[in-house]
N, C-alpha and C positions, 0 to 999 in steps of 0.2 A: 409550487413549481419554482424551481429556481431564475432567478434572475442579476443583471450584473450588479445588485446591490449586496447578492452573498460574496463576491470575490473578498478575499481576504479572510474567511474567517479561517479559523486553525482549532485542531481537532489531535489533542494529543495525546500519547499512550506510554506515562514513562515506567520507569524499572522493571520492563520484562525480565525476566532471566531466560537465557538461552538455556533450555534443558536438553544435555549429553544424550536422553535417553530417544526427546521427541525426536529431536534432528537425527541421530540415526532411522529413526524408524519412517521419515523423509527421507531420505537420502535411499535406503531401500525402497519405498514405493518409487520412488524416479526413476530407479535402475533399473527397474523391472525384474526381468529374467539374468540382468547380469548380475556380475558381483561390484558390490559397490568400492570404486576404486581407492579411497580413503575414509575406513569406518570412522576414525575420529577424528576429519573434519566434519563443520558443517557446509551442508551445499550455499553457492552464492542462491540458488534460488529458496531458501527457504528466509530469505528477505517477505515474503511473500507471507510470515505466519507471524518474526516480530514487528515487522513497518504496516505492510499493506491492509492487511485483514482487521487491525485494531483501531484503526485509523478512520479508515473507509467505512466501519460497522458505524464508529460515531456518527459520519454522516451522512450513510444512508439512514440513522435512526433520528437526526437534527428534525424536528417538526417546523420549523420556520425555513428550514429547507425545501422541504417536502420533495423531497425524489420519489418518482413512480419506478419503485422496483422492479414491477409487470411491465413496465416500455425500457429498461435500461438496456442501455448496450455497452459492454466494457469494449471500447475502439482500439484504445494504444495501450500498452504500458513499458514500461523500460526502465531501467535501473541500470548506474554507475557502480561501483565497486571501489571506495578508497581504502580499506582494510582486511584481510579478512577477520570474519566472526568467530569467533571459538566458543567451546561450548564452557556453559560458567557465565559470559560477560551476560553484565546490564543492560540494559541497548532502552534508553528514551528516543521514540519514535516521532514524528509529527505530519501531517497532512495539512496541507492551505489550498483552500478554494483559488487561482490563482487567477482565472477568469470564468465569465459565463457568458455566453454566446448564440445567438438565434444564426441559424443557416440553412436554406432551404427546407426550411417547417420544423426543425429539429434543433433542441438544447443542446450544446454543447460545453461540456465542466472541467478545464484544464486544471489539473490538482499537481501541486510540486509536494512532493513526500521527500524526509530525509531522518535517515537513524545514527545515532552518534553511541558511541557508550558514556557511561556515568560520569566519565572525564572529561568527557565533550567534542572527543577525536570519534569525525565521523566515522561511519563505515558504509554507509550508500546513501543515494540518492535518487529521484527519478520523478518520473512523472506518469500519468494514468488521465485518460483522454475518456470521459465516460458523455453517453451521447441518451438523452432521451428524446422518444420518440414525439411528437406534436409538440410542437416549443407554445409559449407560453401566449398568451393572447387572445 
């Protein structure tokens, strides 16, 4: 169960490559029924496939973690935009546990995410508010 002894740990995912092919075919499931407004950019939301989802996997899978994935609630998430991404670039990702919290019976895991490309000029930021259910004790 997590506790405010994981804050700080960091959980990182570098040299993605942004693939031209996936992010379009994101950007089409987004749009739905429309047509998608610029086939070859990529969406700011597909921050969500090089930052969030490689990050968060390490530590929902951390064993000294131990997050109950059956009680998890994903509460907030939000993200900054300082560049955008093009398809091609590198993108090193990173996640940090930044606190952990008991609040009426329930964990709460303030996580600061941030992707940079391989030169080090970010491209977002953000944070992801995940809430398990019975806190620790």
């Amino acid at each position: 169960m997590p506790d405010p002894s994981h804050a700080g740990r960091v959980y990182r995912a570098p040299g993605l490559v942004v693939e031209a092919e996936r992010a379009r075919a994101f950007a089409e499931a987004i749009a739905g029924d429309d047509a998608v407004a610029e086939p070859e950019a990529v969406p700011p939301t597909f921050a969500a496939v090089y930052c969030l989802f490689p990050t968060l996997g390490q530590l929902f899978g951390d064993p000294e973690v131990g997050l109950d994935l059956a009680g998890l609630i994903h509460g907030e998430q939000r993200f900054s935009f300082h560049e955008p991404v093009r398809p091609g670039d590198v993108i090193d990702s990173q996640a940090r546990i930044a606190s952990v919290q008991e609040k009426r019976g329930m964990t709460f895991i303030d996580v600061e995410l941030g992707a940079a490309r391989a030169d080090g000029r970010t491209v977002c930021s953000g944070r992801a508010l995940l809430i398990m259910r019975g806190a620790a004790g």
